[in-house]
N, C-alpha and C positions, 0 to 999 in steps of 0.2 A: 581186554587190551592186547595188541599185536605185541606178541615177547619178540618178535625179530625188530620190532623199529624201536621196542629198546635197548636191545643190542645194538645196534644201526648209532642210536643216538652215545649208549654209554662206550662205544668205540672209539667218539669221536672226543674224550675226555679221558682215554686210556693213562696217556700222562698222569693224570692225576692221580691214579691206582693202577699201578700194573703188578699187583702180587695178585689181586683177587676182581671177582666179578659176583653179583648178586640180585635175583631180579625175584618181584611178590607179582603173580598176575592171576588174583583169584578166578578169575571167569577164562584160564586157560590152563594147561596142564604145565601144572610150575615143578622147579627145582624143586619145592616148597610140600608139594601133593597138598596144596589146599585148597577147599571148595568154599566159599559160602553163598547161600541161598539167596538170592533178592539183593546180592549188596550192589551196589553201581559200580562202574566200568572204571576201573582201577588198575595202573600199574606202577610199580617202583623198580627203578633200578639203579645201580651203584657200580662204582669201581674203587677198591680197596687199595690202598698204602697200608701195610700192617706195622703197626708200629706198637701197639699194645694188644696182648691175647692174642701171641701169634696161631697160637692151636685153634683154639674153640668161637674166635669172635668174629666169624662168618656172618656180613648183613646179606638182606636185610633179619632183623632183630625182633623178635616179638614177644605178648608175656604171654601168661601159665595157658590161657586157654585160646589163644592163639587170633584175638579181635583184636590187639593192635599191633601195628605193624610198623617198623621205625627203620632209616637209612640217615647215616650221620656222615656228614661232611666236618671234622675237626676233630677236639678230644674235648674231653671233660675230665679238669685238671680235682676237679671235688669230688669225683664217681667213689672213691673207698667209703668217705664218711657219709655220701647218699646212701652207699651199698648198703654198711651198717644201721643207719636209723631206717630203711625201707623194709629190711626184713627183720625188722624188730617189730615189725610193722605187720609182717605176716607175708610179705612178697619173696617168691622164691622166683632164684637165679639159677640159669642152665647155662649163663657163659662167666667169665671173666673181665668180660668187654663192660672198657666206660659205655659204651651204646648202649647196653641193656639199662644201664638205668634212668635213661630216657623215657623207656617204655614203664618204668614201673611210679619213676617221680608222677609222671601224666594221670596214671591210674590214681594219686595221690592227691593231684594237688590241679590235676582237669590240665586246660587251656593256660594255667599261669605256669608251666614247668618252665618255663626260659629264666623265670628269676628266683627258681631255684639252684642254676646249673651255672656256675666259675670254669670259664674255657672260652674255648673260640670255636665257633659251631657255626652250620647251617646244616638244619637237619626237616626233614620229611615225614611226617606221621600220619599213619590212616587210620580210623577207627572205626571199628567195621558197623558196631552196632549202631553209632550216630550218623554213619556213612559221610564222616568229615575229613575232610584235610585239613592238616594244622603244620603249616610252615613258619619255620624261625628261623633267625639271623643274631648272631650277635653281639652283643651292646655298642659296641663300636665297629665292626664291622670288618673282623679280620678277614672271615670267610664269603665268597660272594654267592647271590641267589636271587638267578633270573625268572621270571613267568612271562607266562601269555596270556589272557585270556581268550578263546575267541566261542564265542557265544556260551553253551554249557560248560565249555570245556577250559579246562587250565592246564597246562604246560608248564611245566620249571626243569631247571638244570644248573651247574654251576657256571658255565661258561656258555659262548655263544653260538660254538660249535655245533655242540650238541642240538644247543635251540634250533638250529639251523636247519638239522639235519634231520627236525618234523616237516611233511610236506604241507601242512597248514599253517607255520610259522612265515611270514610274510618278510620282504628285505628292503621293502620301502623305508626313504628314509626320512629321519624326522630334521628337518633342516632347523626348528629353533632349538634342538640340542646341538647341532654343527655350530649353533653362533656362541651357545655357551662354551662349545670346547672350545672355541677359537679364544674366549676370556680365561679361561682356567685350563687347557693345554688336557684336560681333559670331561668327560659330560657327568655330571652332576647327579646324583640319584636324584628322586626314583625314576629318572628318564634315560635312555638309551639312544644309540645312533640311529637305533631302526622303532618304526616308529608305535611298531606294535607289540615290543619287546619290552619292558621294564625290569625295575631293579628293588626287589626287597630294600627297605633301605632297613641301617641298623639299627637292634633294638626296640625291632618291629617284628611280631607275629602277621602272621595270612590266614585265614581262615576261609577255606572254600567247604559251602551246604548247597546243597539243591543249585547246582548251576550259579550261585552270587557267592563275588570275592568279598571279604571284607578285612582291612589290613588297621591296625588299633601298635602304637607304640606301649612299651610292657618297660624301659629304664630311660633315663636320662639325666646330665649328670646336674649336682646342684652345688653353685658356686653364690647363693646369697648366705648361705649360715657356713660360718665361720668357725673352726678352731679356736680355743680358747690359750691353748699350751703357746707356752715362752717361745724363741726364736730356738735356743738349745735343745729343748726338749722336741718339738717340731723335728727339729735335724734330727736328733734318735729315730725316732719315727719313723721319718721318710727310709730310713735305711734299714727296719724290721718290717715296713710294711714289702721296702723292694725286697728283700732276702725272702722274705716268704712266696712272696712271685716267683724267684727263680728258683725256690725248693719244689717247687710245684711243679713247672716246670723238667727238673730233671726225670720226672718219670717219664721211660722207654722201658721197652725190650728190645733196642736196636741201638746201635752207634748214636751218640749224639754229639754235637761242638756247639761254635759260635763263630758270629761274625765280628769280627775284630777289625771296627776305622782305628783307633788312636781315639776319635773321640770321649768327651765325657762318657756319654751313657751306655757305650758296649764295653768301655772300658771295665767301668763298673757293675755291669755284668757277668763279665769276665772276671772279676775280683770275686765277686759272690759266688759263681761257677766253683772256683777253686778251692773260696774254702767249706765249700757243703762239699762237692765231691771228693769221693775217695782215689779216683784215679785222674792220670794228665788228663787237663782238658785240652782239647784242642782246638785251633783257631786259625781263621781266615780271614785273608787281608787281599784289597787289589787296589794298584796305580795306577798312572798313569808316567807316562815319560815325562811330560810337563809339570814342572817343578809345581807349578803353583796349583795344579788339580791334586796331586798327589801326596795323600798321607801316612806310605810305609812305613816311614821313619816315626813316625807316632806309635804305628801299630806295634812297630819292633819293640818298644820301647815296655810297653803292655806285657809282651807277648816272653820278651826275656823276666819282667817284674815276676811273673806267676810261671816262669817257668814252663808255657806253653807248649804242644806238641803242634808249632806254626808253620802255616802253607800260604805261600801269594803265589800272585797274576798280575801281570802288568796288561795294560789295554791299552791297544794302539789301531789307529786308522782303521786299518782293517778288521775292528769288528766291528764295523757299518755289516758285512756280511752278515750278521745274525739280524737283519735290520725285519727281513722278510719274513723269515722264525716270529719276530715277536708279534709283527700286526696280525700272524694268523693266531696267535695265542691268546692277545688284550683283545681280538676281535670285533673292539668298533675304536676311533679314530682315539688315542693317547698317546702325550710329546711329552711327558718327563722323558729328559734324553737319559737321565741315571739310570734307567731299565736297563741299559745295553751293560754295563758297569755289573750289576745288578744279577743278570742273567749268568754273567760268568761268573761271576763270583759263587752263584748258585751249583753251578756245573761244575766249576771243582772242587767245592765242598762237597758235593753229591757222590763224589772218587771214593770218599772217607767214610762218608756219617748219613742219615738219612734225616736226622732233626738237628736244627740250627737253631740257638737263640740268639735272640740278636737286642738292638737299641733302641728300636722304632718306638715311637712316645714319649720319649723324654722329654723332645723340645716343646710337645705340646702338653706337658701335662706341668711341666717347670719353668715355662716361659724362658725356651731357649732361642728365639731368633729375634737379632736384630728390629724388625718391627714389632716387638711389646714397646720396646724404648721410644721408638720412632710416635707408636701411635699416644704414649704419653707424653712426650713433650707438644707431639700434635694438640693435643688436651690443654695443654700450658699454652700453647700460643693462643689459641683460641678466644682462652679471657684476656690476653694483652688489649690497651687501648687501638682502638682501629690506624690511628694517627700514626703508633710508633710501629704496627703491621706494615701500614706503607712505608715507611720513610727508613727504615731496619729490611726487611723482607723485598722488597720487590728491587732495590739495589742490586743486593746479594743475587736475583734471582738472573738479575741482568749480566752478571758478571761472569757465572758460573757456565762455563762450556757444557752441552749437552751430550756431544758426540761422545767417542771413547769405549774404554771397554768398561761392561757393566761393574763387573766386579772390582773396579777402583774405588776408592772412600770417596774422590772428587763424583763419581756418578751417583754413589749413592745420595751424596749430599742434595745433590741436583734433584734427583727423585724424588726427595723428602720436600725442598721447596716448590715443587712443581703443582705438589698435593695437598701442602701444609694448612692452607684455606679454605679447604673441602669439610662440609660436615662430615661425622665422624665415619659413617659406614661407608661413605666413597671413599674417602681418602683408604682406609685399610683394601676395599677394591681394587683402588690405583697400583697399591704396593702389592698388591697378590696377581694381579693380570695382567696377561700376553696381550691381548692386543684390547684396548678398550675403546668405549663408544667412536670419539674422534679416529683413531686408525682403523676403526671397522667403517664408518663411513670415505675413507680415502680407499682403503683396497677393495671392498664389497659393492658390486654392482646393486644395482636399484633396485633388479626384482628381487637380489637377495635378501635386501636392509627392507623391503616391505615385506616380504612373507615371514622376515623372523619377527617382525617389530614389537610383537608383546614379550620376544624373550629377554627382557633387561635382565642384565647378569645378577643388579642387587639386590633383586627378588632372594638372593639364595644368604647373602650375609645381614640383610638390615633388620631382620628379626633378632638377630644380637644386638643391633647398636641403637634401637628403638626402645620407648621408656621412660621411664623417670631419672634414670642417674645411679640408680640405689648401687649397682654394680661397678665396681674402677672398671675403668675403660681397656686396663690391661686382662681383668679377667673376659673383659667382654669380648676382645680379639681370640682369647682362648678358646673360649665358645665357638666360634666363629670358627675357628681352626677344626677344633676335632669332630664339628657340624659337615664339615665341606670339606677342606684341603686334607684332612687324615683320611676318611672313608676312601675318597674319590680317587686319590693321586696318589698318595704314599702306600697305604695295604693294597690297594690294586696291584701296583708295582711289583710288591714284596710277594702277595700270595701269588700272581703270573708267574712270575719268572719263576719262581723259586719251586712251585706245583708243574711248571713246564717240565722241568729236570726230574720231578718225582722226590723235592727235597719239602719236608715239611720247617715253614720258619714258625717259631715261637716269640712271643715281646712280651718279656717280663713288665716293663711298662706299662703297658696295654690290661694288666688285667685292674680289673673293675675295682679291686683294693686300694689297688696305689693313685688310680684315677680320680677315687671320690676320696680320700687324701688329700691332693695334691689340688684338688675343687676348693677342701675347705681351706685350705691357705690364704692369709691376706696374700695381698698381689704384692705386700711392699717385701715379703719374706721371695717371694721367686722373683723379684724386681727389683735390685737395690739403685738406685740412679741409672748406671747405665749397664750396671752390670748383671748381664741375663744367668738364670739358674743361682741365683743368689745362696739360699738354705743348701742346693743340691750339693752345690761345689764345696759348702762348709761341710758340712757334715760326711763329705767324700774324702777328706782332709787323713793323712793318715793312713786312707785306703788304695787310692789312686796316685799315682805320682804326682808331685807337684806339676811338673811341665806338663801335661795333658789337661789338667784342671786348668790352667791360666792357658794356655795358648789360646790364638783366635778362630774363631769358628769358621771351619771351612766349607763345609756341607758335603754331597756326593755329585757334586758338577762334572760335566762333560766340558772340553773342549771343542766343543764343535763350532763356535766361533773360529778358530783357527783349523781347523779342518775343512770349513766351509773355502775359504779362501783357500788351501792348499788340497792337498788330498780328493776331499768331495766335491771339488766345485763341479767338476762333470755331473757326476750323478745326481747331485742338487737341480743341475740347469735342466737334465734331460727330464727330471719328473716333473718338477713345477712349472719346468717351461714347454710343455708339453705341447700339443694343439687338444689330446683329450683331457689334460689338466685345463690349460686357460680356457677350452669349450665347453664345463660343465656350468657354468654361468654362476657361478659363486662370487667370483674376483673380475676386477680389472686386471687384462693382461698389461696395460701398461702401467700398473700401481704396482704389480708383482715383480716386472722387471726390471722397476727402477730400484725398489729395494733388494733384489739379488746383486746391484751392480752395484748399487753403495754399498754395500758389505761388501761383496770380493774384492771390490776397490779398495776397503780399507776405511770410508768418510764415515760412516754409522757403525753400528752393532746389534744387527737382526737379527742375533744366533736363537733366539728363542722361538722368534715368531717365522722364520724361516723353518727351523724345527718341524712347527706346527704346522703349517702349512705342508711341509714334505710327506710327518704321518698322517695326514688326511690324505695327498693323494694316493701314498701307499696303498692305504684303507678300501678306497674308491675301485682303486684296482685290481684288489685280491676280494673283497666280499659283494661290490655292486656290481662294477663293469663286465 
């Protein structure tokens, strides 16, 4: 294997690790000095962030007699009590590093070590004598990990950089993941923008022998068996299982804090931070000028409760500037506009601390959005008689103004009757996607809408909402959520931006205790009528201010509906209204320009799928064009 094209390639991932660099390439003269005889054409390399074993945890990582060979993207929050039962076991340690005990659980327990190991990983193992790779991701998919295959050969990295920057990685692209991004504002594993490129998805091993991939799921979560404990005893729980998350968690040998909305679950993060730590913790927060995007005062509010050692940022117009920064970092076409929010938020934490934990899972593992409720009462109308449907529902639906801004209670209403009719897995579609079938057939030319045509978007949620019943239909949106819109949209988000800056983020949420937890919950304990996080917010009682617990849920929005018409309306018109924009034959240039003009005008609210649209051309024109 060429050690310079993996330099070449781990260069172009430096962000990710810039304390350290690491390369294994038996069949050349390595850092390593190691030979072996007959193995196949093999290289690893790495770039380190040292954040635990800053001395001795040099990868890549190998055991006693030096046949296998491991590179770890994440930590591993369980490596002391692996460490312990491994060399009780007889396995001897030459570092400190959670990585090495990758290498030794393996030697233990073969090809199932991923469900051995509590953390967020994507890590790379070679073993010399079965001359195999064995790639993992994990369970939910905090860390990402791309491949290629192309004939014998397989290619991975954690970003697409890198990928890129093999010259047999190809940059063609795959147009029916452009029509899924255009549904979900971002592309779906295991498919990528380009079209020879894939995505480990989570919770998934890879396993490449003799030139053939073969990829087998190793967790997944299970929401039909149920909890037996009380509604009280339940709330205890949830609150030892999180505390134990975040104890886990606090292991560093570097700076660590948090990210601090106001919201419920960084709140409570933040609570549990304080009182397992010995010292201030510290916490970050970021606005907006716009009263209604903006949650400082929330966060303050946290941040004086615990006494915090607290930092904000406010974001304004102008950090569209970092716009160009992110498409070359997410590297194929993603419109959550919160990235931009996101990023900074990342970079001035990054001043302070090197690990941040943060809120990410709460909503989906506690049934905190708006649509749980939406999709049960959906449920409820459903069995009404057909007669009182019409003569109730399509009144209302006629009544109800469409335009406006999304985030008013009268749009949402409208949305909810729009969809209310829909069997179960379109309707949650409806309410999860930017632009759906009907607005892809108005803006998407013809050769587009025929060459995507088998990419129907509910290919990716109806294997939730398919079945017999046996599951409430609120657990079944949950599924559906930490299937698709957590891996794809939110940890992409979170690990970019926040790996861009060189800041590692952590989600106490996210680990696999509180997840399969929060599985076994009836729905009517995280659902109570209308009000989301039910148990959460009890059993937070006490811990969290009151006002944070009941305030209404704001989420991490951008204003770019009102930036599109002020501020960005130039740079909006000059990319999408381009001649190499409207010439790559995706859109109608007159379906794009009438929706830019209804929005600058003020008649609609296209701020999402305008969005989308802008980072595809971005996309187009830093990685294709």
């Amino acid at each position: 294997m060429d050690q310079g094209l993996l330099r070449r390639m781990c260069d172009e991932i430096v962000h990710r690790g810039p304390d350290d660099e690491g390369y294994y390439t038996p069949d050349a003269e390595s850092s390593f000095g190691s030979q072996f005889e007959g193995a196949a054409r093999v290289g690893l390399g790495m770039r380190r962030l040292s954040i635990i074993d800053l001395a001795t945890g040099k990868q890549p990582i190998h055991n006693e007699d030096q046949t296998v060979w491991v590179v770890l993207n994440g930590e591993i929050y369980n490596y002391p009590e692996l460490r312990t039962e491994l060399e009780s076991r007889g396995h001897s340690f030459y570092t400190n590093s959670d990585t090495e005990a990758i290498v030794h659980a393996y030697e233990e327990y073969g090809d199932d070590v991923p469900k051995h190991l509590r953390g967020m990983f994507a890590f790379a193992l070679w073993d010399v004598r079965r001359e195999q790779l064995l790639l993992a991701r994990d369970r939910v998919g905090k860390k990402p990990l791309l491949y290629s295959k192309i004939g014998g050969k397989l290619i991975f990295a954690s970003e697409f950089q890198a990928m890129l920057a093999h010259p047999d990685v190809s940059r063609e692209v795959n147009t029916e993941a452009l029509s899924d991004y255009l549904s979900f504002m971002c592309v779906p594993a295991p498919q990528t923008a380009f079209r020879h490129i894939h995505k480990l998805e989570p919770g998934h091993t890879l396993i490449w022998k003799n030139g053939e991939v073969k990829t087998a799921r190793y967790w997944s979560l299970d929401f039909s068996s149920k909890t037996e404990l009380g509604e009280t005893q339940a709330g205890e729980r949830a609150i030892e299982v999180l505390r134990d998350a975040v104890r886990v968690r606090l292991m560093s040998d570097v700076p660590l804090g948090a990210f601090l909305s106001g919201g419920i679950d960084s709140s409570a993060v933040v609570a549990l931070m304080s009182e397992l730590s010995s010292e201030q913790v510290k916490t970050f927060s970021i606005g907006f000028d716009e009263k209604d995007f903006s949650e400082i005062a929330h966060a303050r509010r946290i941040a004086e409760r615990f006494s915090t050692d607290h930092h904000e940022f406010v974001v304004r117009p102008n950090a569209i500037e970092v716009v160009p920064t992110l498409v070359r970092h997410y590297g194929e076409p993603y419109a959550d506009s919160s990235a931009i929010p996101t990023y900074y938020l990342a970079k001035m934490t990054r001043q302070h601390v090197t690990v941040a934990l943060n809120g990410d899972g709460g909503d989906e593992c506690f049934a905190g959005y708006e649509r749980y409720a939406a999709m049960r009462l959906g449920e409820r109308y459903s069995k009404l008689p057909r007669l009182l449907r019409e003569r109730v529902v399509a009144p209302a639906l006629a009544v109800v103004p469409g335009a406006g801004a999304t985030r008013s209670r009268l749009a949402k209403v409208r949305r909810f009757l729009d969809v209310v009719g829909r069997p179960t897995g379109e309707r949650y579609l409806r309410w999860t996607s930017v632009f759906n079938d009907e607005m892809k057939a108005e803006v998407c030319t013809r050769e587009f809408l025929a060459q995507t045509a088998r990419a129907k978007a509910i290919r990716f949620v109806q294997p939730w909402f398919s079945g017999n019943g046996e599951i409430e239909v609120v657990d079944r949106a949950l599924m559906a959520d930490t299937s698709n819109y957590l891996p794809n949209d939110l940890l992409v988000k979170v690990d970019i931006a926040s790996m861009a800056v060189s800041l590692e983020a952590r989600s106490p949420f996210l680990d696999h205790h509180v997840m399969e937890f929060a599985a076994s919950l009836p729905a009517r304990f995280k659902l109570r009528g209308l009000t989301t996080k039910y148990l959460l917010k009890n059993a937070l009682r006490g811990l969290v201010p009151r006002e944070n617990l009941t305030r209404s849920k704001m989420g991490f929005g951008v204003p770019i509906g009102h930036w599109f018409r002020a501020e960005l309306k130039g740079f909006l018109k000059d990319a999408i209204l381009s001649e190499s924009a409207l010439g790559r034959g995706y859109f109608k240039p007159e379906a794009i320009l009438r929706m830019v003009d209804e929005h600058t005008g003020g008649r609609r609210d296209y701020s999402h799928q305008l969005w989308t649209l802008l980072m595809l051309e971005l996309w187009h024109q830093e990685f294709i064009s």
